[in-house]
C-alpha positions as CSV (number, residue, x, y, z in Angstrom):
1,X,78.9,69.3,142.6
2,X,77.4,70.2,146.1
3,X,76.1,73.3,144.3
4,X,74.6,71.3,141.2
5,X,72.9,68.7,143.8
6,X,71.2,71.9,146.4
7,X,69.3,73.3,142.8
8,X,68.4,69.9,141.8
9,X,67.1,69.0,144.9
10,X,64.9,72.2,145.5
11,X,63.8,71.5,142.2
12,X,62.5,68.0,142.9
13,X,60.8,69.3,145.7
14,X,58.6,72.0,143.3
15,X,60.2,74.9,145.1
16,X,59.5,77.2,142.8
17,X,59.6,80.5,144.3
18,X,57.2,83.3,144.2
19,X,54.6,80.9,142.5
20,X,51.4,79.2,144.2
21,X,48.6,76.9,142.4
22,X,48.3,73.5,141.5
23,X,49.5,73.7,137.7
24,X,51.3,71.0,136.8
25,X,55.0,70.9,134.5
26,X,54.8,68.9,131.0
27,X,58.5,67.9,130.1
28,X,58.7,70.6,127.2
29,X,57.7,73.5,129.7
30,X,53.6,73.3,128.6
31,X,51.6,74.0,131.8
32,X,49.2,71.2,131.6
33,X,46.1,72.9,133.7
34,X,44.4,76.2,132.9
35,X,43.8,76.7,137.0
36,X,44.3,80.1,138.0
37,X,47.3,80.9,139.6
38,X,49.4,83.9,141.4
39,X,52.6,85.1,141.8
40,X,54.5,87.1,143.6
41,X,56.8,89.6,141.2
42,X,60.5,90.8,142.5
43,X,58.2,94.3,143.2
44,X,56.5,92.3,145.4
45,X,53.0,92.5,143.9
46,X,50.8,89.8,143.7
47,X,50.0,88.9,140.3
48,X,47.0,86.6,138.9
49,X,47.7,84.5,135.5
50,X,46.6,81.6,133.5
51,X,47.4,78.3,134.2
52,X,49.0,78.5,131.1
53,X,51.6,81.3,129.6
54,X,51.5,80.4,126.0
55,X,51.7,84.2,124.3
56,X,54.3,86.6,126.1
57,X,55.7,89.8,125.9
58,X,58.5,91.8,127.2
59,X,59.2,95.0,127.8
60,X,62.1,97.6,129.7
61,X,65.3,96.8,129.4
62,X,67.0,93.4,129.6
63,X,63.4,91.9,129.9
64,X,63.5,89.8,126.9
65,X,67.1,88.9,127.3
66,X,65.6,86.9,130.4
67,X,63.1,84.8,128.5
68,X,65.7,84.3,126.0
69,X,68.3,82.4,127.9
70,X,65.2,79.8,129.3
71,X,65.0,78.9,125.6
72,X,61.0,80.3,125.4
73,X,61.4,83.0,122.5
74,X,58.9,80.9,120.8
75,X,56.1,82.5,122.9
76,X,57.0,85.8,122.3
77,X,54.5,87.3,119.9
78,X,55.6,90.9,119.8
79,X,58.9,93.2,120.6
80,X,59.9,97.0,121.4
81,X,61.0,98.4,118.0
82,X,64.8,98.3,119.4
83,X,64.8,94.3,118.6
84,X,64.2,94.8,115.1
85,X,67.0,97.9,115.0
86,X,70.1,98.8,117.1
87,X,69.4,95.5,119.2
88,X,69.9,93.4,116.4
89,X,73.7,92.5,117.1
90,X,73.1,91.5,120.8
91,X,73.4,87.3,121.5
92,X,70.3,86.9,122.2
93,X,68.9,88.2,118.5
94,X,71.8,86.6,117.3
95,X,70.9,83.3,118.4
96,X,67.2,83.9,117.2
97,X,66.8,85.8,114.3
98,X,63.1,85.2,114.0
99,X,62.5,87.4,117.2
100,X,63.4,90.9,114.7
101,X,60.6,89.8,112.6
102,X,57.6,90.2,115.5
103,X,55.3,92.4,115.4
104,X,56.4,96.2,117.5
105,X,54.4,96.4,120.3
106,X,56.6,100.0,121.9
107,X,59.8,101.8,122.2
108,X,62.6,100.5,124.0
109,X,64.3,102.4,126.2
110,X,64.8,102.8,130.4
111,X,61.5,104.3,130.5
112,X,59.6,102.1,128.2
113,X,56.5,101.6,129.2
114,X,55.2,99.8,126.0
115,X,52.4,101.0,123.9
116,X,49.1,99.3,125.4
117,X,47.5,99.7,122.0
118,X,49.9,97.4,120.5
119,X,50.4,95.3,123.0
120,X,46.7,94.5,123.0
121,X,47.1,94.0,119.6
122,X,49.4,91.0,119.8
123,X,47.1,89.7,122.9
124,X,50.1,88.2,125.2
125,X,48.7,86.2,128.2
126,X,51.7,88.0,130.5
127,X,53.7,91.0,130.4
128,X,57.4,90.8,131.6
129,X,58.9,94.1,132.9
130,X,62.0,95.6,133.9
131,X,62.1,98.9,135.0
132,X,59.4,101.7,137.8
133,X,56.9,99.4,139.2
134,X,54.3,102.7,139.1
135,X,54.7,102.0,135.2
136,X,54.1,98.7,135.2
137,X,50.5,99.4,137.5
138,X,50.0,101.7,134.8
139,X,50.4,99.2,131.8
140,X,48.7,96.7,133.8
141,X,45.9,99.0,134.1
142,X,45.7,100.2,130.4
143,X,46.1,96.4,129.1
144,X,44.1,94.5,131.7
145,X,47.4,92.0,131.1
146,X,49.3,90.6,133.8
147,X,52.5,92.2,134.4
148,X,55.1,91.0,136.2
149,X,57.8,93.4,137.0
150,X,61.6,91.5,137.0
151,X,64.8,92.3,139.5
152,X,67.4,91.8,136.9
153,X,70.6,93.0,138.4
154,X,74.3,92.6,137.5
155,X,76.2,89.8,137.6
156,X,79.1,90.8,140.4
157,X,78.9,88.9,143.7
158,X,77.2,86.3,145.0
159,X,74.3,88.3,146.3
160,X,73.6,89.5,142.8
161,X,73.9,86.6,140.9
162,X,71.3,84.8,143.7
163,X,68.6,87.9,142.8
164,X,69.3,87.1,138.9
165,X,68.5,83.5,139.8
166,X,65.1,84.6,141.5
167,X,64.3,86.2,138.1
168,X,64.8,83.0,136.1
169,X,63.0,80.8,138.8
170,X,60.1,83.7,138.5
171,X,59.8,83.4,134.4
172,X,61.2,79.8,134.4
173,X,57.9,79.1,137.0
174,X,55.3,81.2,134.9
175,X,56.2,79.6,131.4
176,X,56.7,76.0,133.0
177,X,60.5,75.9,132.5
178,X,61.7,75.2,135.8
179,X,64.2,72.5,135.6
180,X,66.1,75.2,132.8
181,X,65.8,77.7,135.1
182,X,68.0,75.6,137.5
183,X,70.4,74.5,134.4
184,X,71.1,78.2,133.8
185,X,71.8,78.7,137.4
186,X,73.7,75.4,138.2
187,X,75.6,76.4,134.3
188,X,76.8,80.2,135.8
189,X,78.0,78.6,139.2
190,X,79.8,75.9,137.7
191,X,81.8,78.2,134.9
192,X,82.5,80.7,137.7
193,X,84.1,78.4,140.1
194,X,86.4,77.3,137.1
195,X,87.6,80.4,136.4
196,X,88.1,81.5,140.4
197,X,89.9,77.9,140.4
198,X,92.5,78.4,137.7
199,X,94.2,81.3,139.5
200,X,92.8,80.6,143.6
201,X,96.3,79.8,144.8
202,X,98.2,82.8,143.1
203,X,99.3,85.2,145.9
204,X,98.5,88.4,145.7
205,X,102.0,90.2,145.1
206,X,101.5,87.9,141.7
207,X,98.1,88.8,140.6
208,X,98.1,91.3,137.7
209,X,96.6,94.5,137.5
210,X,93.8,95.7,134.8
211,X,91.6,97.9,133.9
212,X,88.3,98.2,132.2
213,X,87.3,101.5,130.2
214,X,84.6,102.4,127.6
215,X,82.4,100.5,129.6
216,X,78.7,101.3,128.0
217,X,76.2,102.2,130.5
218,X,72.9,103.9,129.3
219,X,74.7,105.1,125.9
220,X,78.5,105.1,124.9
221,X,81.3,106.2,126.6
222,X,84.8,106.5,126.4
223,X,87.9,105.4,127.7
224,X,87.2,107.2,131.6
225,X,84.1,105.1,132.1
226,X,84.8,101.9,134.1
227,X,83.3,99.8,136.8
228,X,84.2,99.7,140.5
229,X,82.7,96.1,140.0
230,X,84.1,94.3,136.9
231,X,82.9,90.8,137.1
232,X,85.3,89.1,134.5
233,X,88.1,90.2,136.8
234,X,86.6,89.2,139.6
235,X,85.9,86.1,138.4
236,X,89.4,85.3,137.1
237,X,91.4,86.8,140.5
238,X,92.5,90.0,138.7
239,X,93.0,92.9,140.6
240,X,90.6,95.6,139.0
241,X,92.6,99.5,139.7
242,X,88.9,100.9,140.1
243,X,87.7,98.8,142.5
244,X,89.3,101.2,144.9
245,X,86.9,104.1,144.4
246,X,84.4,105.0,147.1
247,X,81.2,104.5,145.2
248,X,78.0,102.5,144.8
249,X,77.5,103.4,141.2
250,X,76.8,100.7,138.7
251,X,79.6,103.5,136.4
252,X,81.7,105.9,137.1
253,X,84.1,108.6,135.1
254,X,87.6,108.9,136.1
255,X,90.0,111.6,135.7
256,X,93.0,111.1,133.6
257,X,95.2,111.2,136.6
258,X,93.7,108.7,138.3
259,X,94.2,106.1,135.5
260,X,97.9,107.7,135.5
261,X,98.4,107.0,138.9
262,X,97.0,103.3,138.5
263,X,99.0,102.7,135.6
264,X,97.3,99.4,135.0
265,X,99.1,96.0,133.5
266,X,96.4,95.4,130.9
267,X,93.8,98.0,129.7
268,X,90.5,96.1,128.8
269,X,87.5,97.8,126.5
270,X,83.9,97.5,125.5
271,X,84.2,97.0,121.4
272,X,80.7,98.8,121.8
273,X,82.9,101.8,122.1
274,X,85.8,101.0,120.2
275,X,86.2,104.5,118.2
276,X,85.7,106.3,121.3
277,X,89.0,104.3,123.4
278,X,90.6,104.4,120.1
279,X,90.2,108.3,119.9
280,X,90.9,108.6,123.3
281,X,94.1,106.6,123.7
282,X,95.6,107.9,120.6
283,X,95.2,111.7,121.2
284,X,96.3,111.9,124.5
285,X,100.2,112.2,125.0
286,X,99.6,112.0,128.9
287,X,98.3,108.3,128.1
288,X,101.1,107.3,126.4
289,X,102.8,107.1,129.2
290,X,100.4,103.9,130.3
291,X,102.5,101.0,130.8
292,X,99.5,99.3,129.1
293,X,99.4,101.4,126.0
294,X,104.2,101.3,125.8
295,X,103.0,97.4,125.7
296,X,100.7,97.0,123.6
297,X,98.7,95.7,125.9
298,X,94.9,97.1,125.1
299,X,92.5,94.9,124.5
300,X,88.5,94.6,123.3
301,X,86.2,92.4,124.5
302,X,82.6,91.8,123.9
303,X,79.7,94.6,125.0
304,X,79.6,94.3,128.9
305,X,75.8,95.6,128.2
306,X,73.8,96.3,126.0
307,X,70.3,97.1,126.7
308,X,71.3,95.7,130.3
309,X,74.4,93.2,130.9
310,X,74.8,90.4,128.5
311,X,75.7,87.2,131.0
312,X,77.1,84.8,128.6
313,X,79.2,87.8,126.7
314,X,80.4,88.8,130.4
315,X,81.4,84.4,131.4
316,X,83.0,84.3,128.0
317,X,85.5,88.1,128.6
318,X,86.4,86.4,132.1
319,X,88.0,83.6,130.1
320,X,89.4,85.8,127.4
321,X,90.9,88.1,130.0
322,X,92.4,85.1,132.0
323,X,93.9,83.5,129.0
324,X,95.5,86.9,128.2
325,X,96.9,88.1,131.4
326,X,97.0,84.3,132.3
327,X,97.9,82.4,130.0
328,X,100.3,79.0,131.7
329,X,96.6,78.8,133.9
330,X,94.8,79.0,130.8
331,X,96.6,77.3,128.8
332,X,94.6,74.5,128.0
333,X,91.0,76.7,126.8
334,X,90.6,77.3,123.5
335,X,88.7,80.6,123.4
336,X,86.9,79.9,119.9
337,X,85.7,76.6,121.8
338,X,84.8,78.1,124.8
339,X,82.9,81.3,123.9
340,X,80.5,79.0,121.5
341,X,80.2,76.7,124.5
342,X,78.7,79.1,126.5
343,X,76.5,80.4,124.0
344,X,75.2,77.4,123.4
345,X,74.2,76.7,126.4
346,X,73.0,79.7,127.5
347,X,71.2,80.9,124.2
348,X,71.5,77.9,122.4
349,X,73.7,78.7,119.6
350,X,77.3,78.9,118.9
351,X,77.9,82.1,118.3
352,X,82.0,83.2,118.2
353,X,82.4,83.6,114.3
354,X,79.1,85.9,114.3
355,X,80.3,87.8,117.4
356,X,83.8,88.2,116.1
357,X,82.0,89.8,113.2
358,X,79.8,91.9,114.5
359,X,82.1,93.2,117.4
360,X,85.7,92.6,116.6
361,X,86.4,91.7,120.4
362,X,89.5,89.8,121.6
363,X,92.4,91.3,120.1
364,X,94.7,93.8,121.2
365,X,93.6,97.5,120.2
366,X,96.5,99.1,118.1
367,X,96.8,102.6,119.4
């Protein structure tokens, strides 16, 4: 609650940060002045706009996910070609169907840089951008649109999660959505603190072990590909085996001795990559030998990323995972009930029988 009253308090006060002017908030998120106005993107580049952000694009990866979860995909008038393909299974589409049917204004990809020709044709008052800054001077430049370049980041640690709450104060501030900016933010806090709580007073000789694999990062991998970081075992006081490697890296490959040596409890995977942990665990003899895999104890959960992390997908694996490994502190979450909580009020939708469908995550991998 202290958490909850701080947000609601800065956002009484108009702190709104990285944004100067005198444009004032209509209750629906409508800036209600056309007075010029700056800001200051997480590149640190001053940016002129509009009083008013009525047309939007975005562009790089995760950029769109962003505007998404403040509820303002009705502004977007045009998408990288990804959104109406391979993207088309993330939440985010999932909750809004209409966003496949925009116009293509680019490629998607970690070096999209949009396609100023079509972007000019859809005529967006602001470009949102994730990825090099020099790219977005560039587009800038070739589409005489502001572009604002975004900081998203993972969702592991408090540090992180404060820079992912800069973003959505940045967009929430430019499209007049601050006060759900500050529900997304005060929403995240208040979910992770009742995971952490479940499981706080378990001592550590008691905490079980676990390990994530097939952990997508910029394409599929296999069963060797985890996290130093995993958030939804951070969040629910489960020991992650990787988190003793010496490494900054967002991903990392392992050797098959190293995961024999661990010999995690529980072996989590992305059900992005579900053939490739399935190949992997099957055809291996040495891996048999996995207590995890003698116990049946493999499990999928929802893509960790795709096309950057997907936050509600990772809340909703933290309470999957606790209720598996768990389950007396669990006991009382129905997962079905929970997942489409989140998604609703994250992205607005409940979305566990269309994620169950398009995924098959939360059930124990048969290998």
């Amino acid at each position: 609650m202290y958490y909850r009253r701080m947000v609601l308090r800065a956002i009484g006060a108009g702190a709104i940060t990285g944004v100067t002017g005198c444009s004032a908030v209509g209750l629906q998120g409508t800036a209600m002045n056309d007075g010029p106005r700056t800001v200051i993107d997480e590149a640190g580049r001053e940016i002129s706009l509009p009083g008013a952000v009525e047309r939007a694009v975005a562009v790089g990866p995760g950029a769109l996910r962003q505007v998404a979860y403040l509820g303002a995909t009705g502004r977007i008038v045009g998408i990288e070609d990804g959104e109406s393909e391979w993207l088309q299974k993330v939440p985010y589409n999932q909750a809004t169907p209409g966003l496949r049917e925009k116009p293509v204004i680019g490629s998607a990809g970690p070096n999209a840089g949009g396609n100023g020709e079509e972007i000019l044709s859809v005529d967006p008052d602001v470009i949102f951008f994730y990825g090099d800054p020099s790219r977005a001077e560039a587009l800038q430049k070739q589409t005489e649109t502001p572009v604002v370049v975004l900081g998203i980041t993972d969702f592991g640690g408090a540090e992180k999660r404060q820079q992912l709450y800069e973003t959505w104060r940045l967009v929430g501030g430019i499209l007049g959505m601050e006060n759900r900016a500050a529900e997304l933010e005060i929403f995240v806090e208040e979910t992770i603190e009742d995971l952490g709580d479940r499981t706080a007073d378990l001592p550590e000789a008691e905490r079980a072990t676990a390990y994530a694999g097939a952990i997508s990062y910029k394409g599929a991998h296999g069963i060797a590909t985890t996290r130093r970081q995993f958030p939804p075992f951070a969040f629910t006081n489960v020991e992650n085996v990787a988190s003793v490697l010496e490494t900054d890296a967002a991903s990392v490959q392992i050797s098959e001795e190293k995961l024999l040596t661990w010999d995690p409890r529980a072996i989590f995977v992305d059900s992005n990559n579900l053939d490739r942990a399935h190949e992997d665990l099957s055809n291996n003899e040495a891996l048999d030998r996995l207590t995890a895999v003698e116990n049946g104890a493999v499990y999928t959960l929802l893509p960790h990323a795709s096309y950057h992390h997907n936050y509600g997908s990772i809340l909703a694996n933290a309470y999957f995972v606790g209720s598996t490994l768990y389950p007396d502190r669990f006991d009382d979450v129905d997962l079905e009930s929970k997942v489409n909580s989140i998604f609703e009020r994250m992205l607005g939708a409940p979305l566990y029988d269309e994620l169950i469908q398009a995924y098959d995550p939360y059930r124990k991998l048969e290998v």
